[in-house]
TORMIGU-898811 format. One record per atom (N, C-alpha, C, O): residue number from 1; atom name; x, y, z. Coordinates in nm, 4 decimals, always signed. Each point is the difference from the previous one (the first is absolute). Layout:
% residues N
PT    k   a         x         y         z
PT  NUM  CA         X         Y         Z
...
This chain:
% residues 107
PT    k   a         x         y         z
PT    1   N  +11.0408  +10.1914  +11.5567
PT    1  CA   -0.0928   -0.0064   -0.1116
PT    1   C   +0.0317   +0.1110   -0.0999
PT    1   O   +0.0110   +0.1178   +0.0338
PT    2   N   +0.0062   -0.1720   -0.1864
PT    2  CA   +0.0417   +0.1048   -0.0863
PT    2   C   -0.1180   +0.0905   -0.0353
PT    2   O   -0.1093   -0.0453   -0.0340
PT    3   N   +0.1361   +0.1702   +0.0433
PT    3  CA   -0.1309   +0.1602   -0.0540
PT    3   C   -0.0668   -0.0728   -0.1409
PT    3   O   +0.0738   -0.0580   -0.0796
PT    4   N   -0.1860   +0.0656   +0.0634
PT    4  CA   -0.0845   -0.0506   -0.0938
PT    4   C   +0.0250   +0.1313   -0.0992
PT    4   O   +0.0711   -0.0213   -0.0983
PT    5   N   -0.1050   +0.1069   +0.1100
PT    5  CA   +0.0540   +0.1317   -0.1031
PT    5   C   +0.1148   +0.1256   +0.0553
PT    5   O   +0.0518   +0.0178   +0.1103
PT    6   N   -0.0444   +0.0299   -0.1932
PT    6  CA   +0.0686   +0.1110   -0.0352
PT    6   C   +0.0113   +0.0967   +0.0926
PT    6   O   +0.1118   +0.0274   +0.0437
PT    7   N   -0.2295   +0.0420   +0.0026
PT    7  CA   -0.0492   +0.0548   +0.1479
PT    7   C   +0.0256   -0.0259   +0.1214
PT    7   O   +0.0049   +0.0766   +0.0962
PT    8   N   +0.0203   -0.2458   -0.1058
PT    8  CA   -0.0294   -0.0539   +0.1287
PT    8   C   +0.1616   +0.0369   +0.0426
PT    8   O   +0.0241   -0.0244   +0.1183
PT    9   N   +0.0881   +0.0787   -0.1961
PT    9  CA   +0.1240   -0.0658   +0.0071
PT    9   C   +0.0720   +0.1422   +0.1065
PT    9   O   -0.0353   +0.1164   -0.0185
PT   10   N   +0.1076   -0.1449   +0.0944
PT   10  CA   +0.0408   +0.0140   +0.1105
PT   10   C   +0.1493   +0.1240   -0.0651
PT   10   O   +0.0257   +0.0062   -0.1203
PT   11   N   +0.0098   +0.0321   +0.1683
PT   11  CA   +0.1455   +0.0515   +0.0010
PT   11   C   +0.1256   -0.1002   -0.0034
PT   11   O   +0.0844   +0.0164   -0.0882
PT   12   N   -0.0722   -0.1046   +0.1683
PT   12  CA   +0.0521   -0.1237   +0.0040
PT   12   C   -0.0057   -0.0751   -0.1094
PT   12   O   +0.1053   -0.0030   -0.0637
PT   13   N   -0.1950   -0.0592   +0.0207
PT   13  CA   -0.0665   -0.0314   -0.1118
PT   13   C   +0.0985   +0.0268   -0.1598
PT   13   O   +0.0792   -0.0601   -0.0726
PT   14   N   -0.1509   +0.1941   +0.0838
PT   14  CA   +0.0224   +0.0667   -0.1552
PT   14   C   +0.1907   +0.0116   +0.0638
PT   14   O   +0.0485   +0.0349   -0.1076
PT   15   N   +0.0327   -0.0395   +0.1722
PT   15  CA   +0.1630   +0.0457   +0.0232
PT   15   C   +0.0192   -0.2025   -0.0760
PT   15   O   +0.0724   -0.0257   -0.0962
PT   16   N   -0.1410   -0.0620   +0.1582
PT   16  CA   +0.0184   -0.1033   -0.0761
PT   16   C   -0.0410   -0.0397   -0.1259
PT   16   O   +0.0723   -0.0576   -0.0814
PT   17   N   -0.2435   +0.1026   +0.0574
PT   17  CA   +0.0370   +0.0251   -0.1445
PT   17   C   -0.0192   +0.1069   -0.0919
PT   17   O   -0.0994   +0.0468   -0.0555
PT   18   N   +0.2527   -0.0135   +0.0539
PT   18  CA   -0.0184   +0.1240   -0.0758
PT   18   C   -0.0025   +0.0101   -0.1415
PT   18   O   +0.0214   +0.1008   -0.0674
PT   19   N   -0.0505   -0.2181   +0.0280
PT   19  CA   -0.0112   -0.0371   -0.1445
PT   19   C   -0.1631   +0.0542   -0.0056
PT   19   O   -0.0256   +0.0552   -0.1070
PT   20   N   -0.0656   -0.0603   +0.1842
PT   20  CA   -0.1234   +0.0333   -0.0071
PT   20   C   -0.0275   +0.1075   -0.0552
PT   20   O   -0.0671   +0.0208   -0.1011
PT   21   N   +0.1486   +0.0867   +0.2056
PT   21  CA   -0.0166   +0.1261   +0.0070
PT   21   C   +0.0645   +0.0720   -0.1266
PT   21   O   -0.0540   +0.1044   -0.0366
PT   22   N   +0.1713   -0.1539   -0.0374
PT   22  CA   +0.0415   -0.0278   -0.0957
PT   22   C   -0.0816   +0.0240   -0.1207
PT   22   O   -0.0138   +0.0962   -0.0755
PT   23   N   -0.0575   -0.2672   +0.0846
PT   23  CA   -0.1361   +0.0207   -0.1042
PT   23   C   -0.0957   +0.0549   +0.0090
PT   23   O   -0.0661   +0.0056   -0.1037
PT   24   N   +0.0333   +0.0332   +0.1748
PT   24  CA   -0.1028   +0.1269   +0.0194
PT   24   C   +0.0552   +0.1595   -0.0178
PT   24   O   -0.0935   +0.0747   -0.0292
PT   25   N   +0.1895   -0.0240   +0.0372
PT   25  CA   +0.1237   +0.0798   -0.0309
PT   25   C   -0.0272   +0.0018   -0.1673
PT   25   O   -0.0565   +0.0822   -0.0723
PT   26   N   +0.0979   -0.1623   +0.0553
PT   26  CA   +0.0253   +0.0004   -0.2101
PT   26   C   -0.1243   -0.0467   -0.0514
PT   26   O   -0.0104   -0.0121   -0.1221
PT   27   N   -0.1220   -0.0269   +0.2244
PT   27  CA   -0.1328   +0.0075   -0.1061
PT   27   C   -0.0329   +0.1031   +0.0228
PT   27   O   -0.0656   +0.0262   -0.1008
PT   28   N   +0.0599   +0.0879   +0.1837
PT   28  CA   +0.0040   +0.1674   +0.0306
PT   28   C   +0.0254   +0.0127   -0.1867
PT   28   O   -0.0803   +0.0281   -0.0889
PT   29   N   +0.2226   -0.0615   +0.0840
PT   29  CA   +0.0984   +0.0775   -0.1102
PT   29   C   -0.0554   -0.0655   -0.1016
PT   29   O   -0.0587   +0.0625   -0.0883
PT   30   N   +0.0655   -0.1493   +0.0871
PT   30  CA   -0.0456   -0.0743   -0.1552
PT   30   C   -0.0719   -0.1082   +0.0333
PT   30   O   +0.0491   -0.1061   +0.0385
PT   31   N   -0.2299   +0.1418   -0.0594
PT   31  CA   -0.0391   -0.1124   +0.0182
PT   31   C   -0.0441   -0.1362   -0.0926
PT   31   O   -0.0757   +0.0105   -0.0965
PT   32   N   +0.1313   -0.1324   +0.1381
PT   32  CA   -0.0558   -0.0960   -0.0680
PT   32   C   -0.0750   +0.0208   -0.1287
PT   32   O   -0.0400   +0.1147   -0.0200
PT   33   N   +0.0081   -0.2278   -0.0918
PT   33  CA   -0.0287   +0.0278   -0.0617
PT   33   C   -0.1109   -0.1506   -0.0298
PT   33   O   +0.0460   -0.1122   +0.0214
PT   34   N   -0.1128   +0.1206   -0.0445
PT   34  CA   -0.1196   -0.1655   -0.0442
PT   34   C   +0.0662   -0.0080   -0.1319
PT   34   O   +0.0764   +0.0719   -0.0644
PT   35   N   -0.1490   -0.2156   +0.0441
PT   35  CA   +0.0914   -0.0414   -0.1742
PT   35   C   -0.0994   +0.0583   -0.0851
PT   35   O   +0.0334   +0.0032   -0.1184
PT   36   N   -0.1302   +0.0372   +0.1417
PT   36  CA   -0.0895   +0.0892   -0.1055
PT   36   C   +0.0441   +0.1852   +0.0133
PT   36   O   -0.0311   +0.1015   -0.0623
PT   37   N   +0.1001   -0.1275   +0.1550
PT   37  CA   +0.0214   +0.1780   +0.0034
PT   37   C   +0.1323   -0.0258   -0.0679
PT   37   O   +0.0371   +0.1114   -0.0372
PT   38   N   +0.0318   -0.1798   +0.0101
PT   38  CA   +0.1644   +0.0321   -0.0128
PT   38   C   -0.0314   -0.0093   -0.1521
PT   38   O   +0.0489   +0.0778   -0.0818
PT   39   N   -0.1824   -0.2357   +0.0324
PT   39  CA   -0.0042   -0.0135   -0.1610
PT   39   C   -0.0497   +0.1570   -0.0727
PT   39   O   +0.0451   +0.0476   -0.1041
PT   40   N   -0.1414   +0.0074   +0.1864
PT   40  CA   -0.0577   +0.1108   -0.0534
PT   40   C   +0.1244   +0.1260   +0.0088
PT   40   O   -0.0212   +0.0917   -0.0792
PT   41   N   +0.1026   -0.0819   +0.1348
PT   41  CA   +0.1032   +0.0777   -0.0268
PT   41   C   +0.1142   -0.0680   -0.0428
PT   41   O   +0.0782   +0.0928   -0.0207
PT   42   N   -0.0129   -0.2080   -0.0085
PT   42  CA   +0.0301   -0.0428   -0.1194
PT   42   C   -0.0351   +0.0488   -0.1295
PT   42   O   +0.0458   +0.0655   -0.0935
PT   43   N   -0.1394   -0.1219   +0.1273
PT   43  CA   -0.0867   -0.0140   -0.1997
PT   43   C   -0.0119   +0.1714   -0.0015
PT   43   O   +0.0242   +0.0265   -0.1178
PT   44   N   -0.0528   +0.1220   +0.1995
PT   44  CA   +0.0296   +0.1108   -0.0375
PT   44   C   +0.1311   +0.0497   -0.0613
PT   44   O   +0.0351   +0.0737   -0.0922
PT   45   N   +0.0180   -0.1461   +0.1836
PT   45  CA   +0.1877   +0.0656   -0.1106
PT   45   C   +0.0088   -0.0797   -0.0651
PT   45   O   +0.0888   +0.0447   -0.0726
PT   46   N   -0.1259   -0.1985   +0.0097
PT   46  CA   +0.0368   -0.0276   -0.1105
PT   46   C   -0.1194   -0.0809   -0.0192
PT   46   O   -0.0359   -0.0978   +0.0656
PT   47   N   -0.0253   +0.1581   -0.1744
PT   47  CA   -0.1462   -0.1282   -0.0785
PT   47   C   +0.0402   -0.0561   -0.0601
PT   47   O   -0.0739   -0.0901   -0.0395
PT   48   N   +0.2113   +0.0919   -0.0158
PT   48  CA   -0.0225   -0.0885   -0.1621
PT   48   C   +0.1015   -0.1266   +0.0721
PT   48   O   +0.0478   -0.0627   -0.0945
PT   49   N   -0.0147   +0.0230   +0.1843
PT   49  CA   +0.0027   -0.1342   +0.1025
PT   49   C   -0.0591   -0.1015   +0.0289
PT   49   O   +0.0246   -0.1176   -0.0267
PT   50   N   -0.1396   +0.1851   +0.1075
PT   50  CA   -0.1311   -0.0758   +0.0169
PT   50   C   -0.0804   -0.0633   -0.1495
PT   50   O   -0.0331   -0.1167   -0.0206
PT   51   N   +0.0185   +0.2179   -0.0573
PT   51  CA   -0.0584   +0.0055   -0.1205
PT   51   C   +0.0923   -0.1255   -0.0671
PT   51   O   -0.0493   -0.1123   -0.0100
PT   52   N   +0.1858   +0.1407   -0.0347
PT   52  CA   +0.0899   -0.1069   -0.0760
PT   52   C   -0.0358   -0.1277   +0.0644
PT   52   O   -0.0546   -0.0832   -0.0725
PT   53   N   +0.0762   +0.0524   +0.1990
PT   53  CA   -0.0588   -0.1158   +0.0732
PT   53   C   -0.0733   -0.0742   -0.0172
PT   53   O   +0.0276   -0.1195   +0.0103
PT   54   N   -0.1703   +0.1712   -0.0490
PT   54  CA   -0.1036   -0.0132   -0.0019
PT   54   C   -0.0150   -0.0691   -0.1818
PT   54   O   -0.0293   -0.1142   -0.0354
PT   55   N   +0.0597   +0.2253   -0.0407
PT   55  CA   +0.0407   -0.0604   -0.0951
PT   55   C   +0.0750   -0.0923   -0.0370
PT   55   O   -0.0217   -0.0412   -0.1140
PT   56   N   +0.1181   -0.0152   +0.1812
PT   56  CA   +0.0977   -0.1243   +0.0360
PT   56   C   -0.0641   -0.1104   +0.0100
PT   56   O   -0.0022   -0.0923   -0.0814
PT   57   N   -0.0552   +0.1011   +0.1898
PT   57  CA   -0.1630   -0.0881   +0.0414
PT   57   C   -0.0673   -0.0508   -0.1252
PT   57   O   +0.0057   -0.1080   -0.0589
PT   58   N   -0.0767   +0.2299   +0.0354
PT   58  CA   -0.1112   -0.0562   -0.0751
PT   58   C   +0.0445   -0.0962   -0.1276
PT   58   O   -0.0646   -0.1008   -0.0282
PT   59   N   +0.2046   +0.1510   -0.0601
PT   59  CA   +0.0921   -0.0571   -0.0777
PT   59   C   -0.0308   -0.1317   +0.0256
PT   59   O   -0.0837   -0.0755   -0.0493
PT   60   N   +0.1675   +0.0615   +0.1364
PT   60  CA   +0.0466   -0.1551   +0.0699
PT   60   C   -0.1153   -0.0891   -0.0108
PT   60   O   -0.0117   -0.1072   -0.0594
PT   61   N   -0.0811   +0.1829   +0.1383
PT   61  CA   -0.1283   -0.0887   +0.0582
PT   61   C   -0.1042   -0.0284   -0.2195
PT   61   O   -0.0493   -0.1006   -0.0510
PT   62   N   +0.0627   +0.2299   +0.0032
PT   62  CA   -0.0481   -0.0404   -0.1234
PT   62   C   +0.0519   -0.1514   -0.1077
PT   62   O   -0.0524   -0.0859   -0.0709
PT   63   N   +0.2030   +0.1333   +0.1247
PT   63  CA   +0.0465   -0.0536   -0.0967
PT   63   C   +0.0067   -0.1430   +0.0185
PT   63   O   -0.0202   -0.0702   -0.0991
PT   64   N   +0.0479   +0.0102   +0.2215
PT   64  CA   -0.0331   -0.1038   +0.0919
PT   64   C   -0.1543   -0.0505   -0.0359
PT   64   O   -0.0164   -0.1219   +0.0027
PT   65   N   -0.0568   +0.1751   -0.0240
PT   65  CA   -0.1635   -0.0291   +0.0087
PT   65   C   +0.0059   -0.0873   -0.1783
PT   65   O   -0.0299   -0.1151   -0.0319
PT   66   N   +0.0813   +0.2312   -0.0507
PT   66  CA   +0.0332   -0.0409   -0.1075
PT   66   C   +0.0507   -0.1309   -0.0609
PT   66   O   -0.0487   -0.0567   -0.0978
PT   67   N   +0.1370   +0.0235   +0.1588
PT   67  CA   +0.1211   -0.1157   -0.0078
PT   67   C   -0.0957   -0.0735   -0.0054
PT   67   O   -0.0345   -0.0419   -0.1105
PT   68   N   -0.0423   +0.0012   +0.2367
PT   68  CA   -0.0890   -0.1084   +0.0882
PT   68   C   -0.1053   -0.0207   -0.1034
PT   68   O   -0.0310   -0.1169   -0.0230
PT   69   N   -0.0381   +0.2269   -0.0533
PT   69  CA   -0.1009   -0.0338   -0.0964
PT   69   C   +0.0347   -0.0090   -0.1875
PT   69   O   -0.0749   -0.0041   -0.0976
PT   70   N   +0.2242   +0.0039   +0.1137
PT   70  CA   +0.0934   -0.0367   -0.0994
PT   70   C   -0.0213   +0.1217   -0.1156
PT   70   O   -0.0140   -0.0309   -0.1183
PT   71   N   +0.0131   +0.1335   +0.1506
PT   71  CA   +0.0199   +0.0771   -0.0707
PT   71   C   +0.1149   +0.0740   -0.0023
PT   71   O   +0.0045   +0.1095   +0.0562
PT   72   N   +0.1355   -0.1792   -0.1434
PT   72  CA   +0.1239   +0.0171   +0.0263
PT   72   C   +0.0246   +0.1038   -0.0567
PT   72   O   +0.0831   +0.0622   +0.0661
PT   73   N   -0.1208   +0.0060   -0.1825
PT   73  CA   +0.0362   +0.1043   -0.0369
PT   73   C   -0.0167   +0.1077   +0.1053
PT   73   O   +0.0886   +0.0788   +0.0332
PT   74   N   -0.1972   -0.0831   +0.0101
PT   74  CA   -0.0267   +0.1309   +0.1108
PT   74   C   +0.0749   -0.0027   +0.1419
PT   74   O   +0.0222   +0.1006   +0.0674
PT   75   N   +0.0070   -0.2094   -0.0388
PT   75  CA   +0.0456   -0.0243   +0.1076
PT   75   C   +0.1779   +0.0145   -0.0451
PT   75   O   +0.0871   -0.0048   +0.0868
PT   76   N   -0.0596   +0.0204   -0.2162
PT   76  CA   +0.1429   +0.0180   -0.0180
PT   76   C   -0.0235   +0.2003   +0.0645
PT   76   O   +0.0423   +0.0557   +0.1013
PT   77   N   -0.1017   -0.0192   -0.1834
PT   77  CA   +0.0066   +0.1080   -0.0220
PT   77   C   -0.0419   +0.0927   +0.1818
PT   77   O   +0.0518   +0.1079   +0.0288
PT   78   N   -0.1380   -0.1731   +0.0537
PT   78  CA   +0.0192   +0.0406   +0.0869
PT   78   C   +0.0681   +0.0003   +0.0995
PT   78   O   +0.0004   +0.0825   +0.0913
PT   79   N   +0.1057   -0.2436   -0.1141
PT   79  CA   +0.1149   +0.0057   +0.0387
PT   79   C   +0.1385   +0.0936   -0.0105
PT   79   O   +0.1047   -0.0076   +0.0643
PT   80   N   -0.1439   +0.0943   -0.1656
PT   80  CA   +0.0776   +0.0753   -0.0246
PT   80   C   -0.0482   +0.1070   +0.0718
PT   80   O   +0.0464   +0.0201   +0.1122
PT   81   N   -0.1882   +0.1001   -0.1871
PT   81  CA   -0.0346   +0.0584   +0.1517
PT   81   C   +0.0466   +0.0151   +0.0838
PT   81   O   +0.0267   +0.1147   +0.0360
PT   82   N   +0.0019   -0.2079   +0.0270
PT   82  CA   +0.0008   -0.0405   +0.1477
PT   82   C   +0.1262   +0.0279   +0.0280
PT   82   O   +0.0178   +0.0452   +0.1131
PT   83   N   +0.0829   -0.0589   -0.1855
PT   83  CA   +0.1377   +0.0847   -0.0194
PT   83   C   +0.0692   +0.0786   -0.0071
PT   83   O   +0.1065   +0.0254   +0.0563
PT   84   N   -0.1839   +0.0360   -0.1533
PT   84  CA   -0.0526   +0.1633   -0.0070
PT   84   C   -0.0265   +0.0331   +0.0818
PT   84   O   +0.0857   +0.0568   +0.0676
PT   85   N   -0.2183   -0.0685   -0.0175
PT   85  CA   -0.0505   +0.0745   +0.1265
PT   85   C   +0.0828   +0.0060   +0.1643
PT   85   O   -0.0171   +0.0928   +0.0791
PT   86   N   +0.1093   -0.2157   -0.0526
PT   86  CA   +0.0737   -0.0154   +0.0841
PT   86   C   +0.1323   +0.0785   -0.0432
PT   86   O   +0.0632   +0.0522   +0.0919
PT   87   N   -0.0149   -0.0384   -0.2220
PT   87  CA   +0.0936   +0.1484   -0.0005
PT   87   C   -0.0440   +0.0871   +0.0416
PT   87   O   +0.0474   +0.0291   +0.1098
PT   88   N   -0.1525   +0.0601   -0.1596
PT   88  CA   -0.0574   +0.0773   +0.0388
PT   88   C   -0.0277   +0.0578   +0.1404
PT   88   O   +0.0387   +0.1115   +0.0350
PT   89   N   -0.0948   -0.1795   +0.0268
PT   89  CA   -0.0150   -0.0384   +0.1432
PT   89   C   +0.1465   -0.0018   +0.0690
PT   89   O   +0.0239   +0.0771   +0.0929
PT   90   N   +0.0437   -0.1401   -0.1268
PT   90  CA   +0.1603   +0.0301   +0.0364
PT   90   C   +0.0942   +0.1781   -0.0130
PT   90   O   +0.0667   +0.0644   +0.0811
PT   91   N   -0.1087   -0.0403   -0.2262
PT   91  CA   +0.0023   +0.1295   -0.0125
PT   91   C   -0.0260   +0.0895   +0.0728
PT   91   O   +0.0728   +0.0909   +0.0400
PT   92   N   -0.2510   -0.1271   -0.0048
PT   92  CA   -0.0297   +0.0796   +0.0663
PT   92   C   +0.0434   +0.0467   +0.1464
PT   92   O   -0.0017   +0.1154   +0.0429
PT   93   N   +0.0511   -0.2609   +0.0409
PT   93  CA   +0.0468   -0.0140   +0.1297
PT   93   C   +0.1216   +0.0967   +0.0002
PT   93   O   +0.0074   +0.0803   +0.0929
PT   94   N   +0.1030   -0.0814   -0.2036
PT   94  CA   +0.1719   +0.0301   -0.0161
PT   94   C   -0.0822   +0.1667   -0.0260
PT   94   O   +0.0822   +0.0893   +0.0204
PT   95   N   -0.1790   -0.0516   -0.0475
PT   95  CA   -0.0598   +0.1804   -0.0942
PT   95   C   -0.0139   +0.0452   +0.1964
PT   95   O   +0.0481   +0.0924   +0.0655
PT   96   N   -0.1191   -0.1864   -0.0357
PT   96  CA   -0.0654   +0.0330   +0.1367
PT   96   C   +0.0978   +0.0474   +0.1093
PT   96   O   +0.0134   +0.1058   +0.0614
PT   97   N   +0.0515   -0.2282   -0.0607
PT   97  CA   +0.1133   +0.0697   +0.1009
PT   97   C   +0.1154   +0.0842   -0.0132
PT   97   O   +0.0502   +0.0776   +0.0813
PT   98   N   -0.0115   -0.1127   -0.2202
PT   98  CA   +0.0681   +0.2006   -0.0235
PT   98   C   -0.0481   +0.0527   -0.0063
PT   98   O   +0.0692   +0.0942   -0.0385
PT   99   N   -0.2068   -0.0468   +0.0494
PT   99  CA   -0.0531   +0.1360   +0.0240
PT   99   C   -0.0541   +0.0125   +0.1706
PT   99   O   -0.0252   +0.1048   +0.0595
PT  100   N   +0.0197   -0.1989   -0.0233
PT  100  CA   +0.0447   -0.0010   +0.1742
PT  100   C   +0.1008   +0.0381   +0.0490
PT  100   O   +0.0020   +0.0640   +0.1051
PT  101   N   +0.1157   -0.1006   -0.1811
PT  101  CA   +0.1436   +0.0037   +0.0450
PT  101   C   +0.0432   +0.1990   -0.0720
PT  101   O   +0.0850   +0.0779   +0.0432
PT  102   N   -0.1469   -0.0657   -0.1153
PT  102  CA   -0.0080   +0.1771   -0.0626
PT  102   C   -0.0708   +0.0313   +0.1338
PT  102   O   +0.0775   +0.0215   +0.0932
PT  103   N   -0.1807   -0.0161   -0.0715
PT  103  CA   -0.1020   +0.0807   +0.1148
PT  103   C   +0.0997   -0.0030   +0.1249
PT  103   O   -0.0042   +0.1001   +0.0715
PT  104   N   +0.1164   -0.2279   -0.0265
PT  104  CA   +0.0387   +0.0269   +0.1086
PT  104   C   +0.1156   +0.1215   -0.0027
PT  104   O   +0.0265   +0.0947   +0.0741
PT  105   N   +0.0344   -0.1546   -0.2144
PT  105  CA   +0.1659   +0.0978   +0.0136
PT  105   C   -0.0443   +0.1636   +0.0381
PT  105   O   +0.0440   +0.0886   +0.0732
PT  106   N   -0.1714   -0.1076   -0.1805
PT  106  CA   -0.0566   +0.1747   -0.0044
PT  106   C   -0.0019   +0.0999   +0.1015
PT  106   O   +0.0354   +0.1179   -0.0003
PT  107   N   -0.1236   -0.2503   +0.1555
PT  107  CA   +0.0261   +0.0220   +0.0977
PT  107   C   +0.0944   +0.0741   +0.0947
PT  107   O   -0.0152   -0.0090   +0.1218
């Protein structure tokens, strides 16, 4: 019968899996991260990502809303926006990680 937890596990055990002991080893060192802990330290080293995104979004979704209630002029123009703002947002990604890639060499 296989050990229900972690505790239960034998000497024997952990020599077979030592992948366990392993992962428990490197969550010591670096632990895990939730997708709200990794976004919230994301979005600290770089806001204007999340932010461009978001603005990407709303573009799209405006300009789209627009079309549908035939207001083509506006919906040209937020099609463009939306272009803009996805350079930007691109920018920002290519700003972000050379200054990641500076912090490591510095290292």
């Amino acid at each position: 019968m296989a050990p229900r937890n972690l505790s239960e596990l034998t000497v024997e055990d952990l020599a077979k899996y030592d992948w366990i002991t392993l992962r428990k080893d490197m969550d010591e060192l670096l632990p895990t991260e939730t997708f709200a802990q990794k976004f919230v330290r994301k979005f600290l080293e770089n806001p204007f990502v999340p932010i461009g995104c978001l603005a990407t979004i709303s573009a799209l979704s405006y300009g789209l809303w627009s079309f549908r209630h035939g207001q083509k002029k506006m919906s040209q123009y937020m099609m463009r926006t939306r272009v803009v703002a996805q350079g930007l947002t691109v920018m920002a990604m290519v700003a972000g990680i050379s200054m990641g890639a500076q912090k490591v060499t510095k290292k």
